[in-house]
C-alpha positions in Angstrom: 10.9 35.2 -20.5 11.6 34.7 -24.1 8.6 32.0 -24.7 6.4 33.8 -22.3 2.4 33.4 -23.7 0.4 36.5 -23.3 -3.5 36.0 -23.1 -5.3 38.3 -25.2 -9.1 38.2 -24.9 -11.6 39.6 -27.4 -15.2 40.0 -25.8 -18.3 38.7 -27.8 -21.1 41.1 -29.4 -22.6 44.1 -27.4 -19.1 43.7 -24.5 -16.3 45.3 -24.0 -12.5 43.8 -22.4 -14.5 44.2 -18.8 -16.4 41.1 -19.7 -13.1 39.1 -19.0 -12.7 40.5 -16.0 -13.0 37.5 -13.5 -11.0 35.9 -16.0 -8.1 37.9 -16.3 -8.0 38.6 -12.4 -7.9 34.9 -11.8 -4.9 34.0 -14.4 -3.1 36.8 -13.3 -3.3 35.6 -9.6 -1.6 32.7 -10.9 0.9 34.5 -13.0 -0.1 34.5 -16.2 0.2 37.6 -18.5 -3.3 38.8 -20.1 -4.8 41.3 -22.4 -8.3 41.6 -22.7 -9.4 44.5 -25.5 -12.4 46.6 -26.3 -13.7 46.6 -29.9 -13.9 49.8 -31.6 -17.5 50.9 -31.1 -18.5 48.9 -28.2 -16.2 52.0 -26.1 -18.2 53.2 -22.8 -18.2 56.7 -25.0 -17.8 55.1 -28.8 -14.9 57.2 -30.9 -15.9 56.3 -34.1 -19.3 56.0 -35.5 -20.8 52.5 -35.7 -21.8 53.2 -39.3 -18.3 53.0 -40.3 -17.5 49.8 -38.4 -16.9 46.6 -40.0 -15.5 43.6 -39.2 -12.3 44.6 -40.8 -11.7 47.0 -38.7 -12.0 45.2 -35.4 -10.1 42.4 -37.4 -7.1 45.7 -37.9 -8.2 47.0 -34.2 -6.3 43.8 -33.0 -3.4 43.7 -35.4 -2.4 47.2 -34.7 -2.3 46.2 -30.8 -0.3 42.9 -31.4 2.1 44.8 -33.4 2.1 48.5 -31.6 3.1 46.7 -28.2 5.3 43.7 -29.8 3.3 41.1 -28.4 4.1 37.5 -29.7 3.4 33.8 -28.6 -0.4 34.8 -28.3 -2.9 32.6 -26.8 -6.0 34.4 -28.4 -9.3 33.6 -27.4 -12.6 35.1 -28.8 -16.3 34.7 -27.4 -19.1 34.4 -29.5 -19.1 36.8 -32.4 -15.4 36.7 -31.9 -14.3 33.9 -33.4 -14.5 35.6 -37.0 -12.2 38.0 -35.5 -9.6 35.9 -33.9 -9.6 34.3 -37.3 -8.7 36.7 -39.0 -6.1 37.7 -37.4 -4.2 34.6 -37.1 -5.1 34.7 -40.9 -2.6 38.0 -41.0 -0.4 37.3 -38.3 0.0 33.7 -37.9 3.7 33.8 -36.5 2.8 35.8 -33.6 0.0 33.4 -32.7 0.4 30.2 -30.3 -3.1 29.2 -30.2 -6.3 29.8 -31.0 -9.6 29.4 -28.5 -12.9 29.8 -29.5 -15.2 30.2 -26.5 -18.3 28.9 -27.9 -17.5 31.0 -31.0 -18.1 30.4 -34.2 -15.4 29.0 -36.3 -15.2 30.5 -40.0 -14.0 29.8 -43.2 -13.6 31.8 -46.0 -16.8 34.0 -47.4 -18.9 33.3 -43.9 -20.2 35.9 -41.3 -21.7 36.0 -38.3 -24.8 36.1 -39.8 -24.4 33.3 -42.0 -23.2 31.0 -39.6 -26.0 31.8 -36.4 -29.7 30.5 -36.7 -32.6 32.3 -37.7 -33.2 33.5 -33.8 -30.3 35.8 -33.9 -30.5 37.1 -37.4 -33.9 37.8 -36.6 -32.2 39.7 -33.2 -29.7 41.6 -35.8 -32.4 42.7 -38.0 -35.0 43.7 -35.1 -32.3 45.7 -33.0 -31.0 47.3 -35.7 -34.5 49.0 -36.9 -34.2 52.2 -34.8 -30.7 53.6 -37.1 -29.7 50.6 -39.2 -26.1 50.8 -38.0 -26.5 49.4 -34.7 -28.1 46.7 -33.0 -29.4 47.1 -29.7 -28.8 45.6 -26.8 -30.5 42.5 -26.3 -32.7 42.2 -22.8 -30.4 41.7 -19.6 -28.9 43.0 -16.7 -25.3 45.0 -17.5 -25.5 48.2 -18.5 -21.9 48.4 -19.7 -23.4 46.3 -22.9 -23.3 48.8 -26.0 -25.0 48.8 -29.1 -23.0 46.9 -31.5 -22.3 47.8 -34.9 -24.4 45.9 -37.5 -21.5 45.5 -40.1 -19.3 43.7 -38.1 -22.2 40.8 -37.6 -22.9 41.1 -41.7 -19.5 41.2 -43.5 -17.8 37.9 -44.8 -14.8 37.2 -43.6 -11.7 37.2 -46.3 -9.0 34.4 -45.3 -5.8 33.4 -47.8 -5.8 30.3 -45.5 -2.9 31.2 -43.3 -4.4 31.2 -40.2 -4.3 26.9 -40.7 -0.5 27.8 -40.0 -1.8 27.9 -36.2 -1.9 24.0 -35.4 -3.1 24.7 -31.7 -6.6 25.0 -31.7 -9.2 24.6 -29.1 -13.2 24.7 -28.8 -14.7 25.5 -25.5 -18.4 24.1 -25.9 -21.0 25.6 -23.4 -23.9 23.4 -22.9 -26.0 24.9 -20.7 -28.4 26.9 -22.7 -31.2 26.0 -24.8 -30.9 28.3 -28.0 -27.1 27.5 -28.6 -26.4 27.9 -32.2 -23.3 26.0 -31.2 -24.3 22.1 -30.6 -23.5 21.2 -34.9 -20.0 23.2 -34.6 -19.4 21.1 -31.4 -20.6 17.7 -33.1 -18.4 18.3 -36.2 -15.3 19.0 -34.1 -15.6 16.9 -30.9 -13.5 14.1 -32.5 -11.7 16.9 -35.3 -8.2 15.8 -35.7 -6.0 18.6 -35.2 -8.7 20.2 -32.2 -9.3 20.2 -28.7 -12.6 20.5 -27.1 -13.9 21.1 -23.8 -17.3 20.9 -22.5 -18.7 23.7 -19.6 -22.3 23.1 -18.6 -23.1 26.7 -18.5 -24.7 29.4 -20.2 -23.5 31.3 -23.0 -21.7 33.6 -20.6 -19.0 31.4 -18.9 -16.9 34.4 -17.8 -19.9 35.6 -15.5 -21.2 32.5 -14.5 -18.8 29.8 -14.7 -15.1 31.5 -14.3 -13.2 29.5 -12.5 -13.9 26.6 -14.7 -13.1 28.4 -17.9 -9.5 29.4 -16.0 -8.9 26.1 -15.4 -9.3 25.1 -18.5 -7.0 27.9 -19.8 -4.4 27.9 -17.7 -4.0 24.3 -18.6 -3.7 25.1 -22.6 0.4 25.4 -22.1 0.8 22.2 -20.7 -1.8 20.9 -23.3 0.2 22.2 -26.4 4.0 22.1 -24.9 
């Protein structure tokens, strides 16, 4: 179909594509087409040393695979730490994107970074789980060992926008408010009555995809109808 929309998810710090697992499964049941990648780095057996990973190149890392398999009318959705990314992809491939959803992500502008834009509890995290080689930050405590040690200069770099991603008019903010230390709750006040965005609201943790999935499908699968 020639205005088919592919879901392409990019996982939040210290996951991999399996995090959108019951995600995926779920939309696919009900016959949507998805894509969920793994971040260079955050591989069950990394390929490239984390000391050489920034966030430009998992920013690149998603740009090749949009353009390498021709995949257009994109619904991309980032977790978390993954919002810089998504950003900066519709910044360098706007015409290829349908919408943009941050899953309680953070939402950049030019010149900010994950660590400018989180709370003094997870910079402190960045700093204290990077000690042991200064390229990598550990895996914070919890119970999935498929987490991997996430490389430090994709949480530190400022992101470079030119502005185009604004081309992408659909944009949507999934606000979980479940958990205490969300560094979330002034992102969702400034945009909960944003022209140009739609928010939702999940009482849940930080990780909907485990713990809340079928109510972050539903909200998904009803984006198309939302923007069409």
């Amino acid at each position: 179909m020639k205005n088919e929309k592919t879901y392409v998810f990019i996982p939040g710090g210290w996951h991999g594509g399996w995090a959108y697992d019951p995600i995926t499964n779920k939309l696919e049941q009900l016959g949507k087409k998805c894509i969920s990648l793994t971040l260079p780095g955050l591989e069950s057996q990394p390929g490239i040393q984390n000391k050489i990973i920034n966030l430009d190149t998992h920013i690149q890392f998603v740009i090749d695979t949009l353009v390498t398999e021709n995949i257009t009318n994109v619904i991309l959705c980032g977790h978390s730490y993954a919002g810089l990314v998504i950003t900066g992809v519709a910044d360098k491939l706007p015409e290829r994107i349908y919408a943009l959803v941050y899953i309680d992500a953070y939402i950049p502008k030019d010149g900010d970074s994950c660590w400018s834009l989180t709370t003094e509890m997870y910079r402190q995290r960045f700093v204290t789980g990077a000690a042991n080689d200064g390229f990598s930050v550990e895996v914070p405590p919890g119970a999935d060992d498929r987490r991997r040690p996430h490389p430090l200069a994709t949480f530190m770099q400022s992101l470079h926008l030119n502005g185009n991603y604004e081309q992408v008019l659909n944009r949507t903010f999934i606000f979980l408010s479940g958990w205490e230390p969300s560094p979330f709750v002034k992102q969702y006040e400034n945009l909960k009555n944003a022209q140009g965005w739609h928010v939702e609201t999940i009482d849940c943790v930080h990780n909907v995809m485990r713990e809340c999935p079928d109510k972050l499908v539903d909200i998904l699968y009803r984006l198309e109808e939302k923007y069409s």
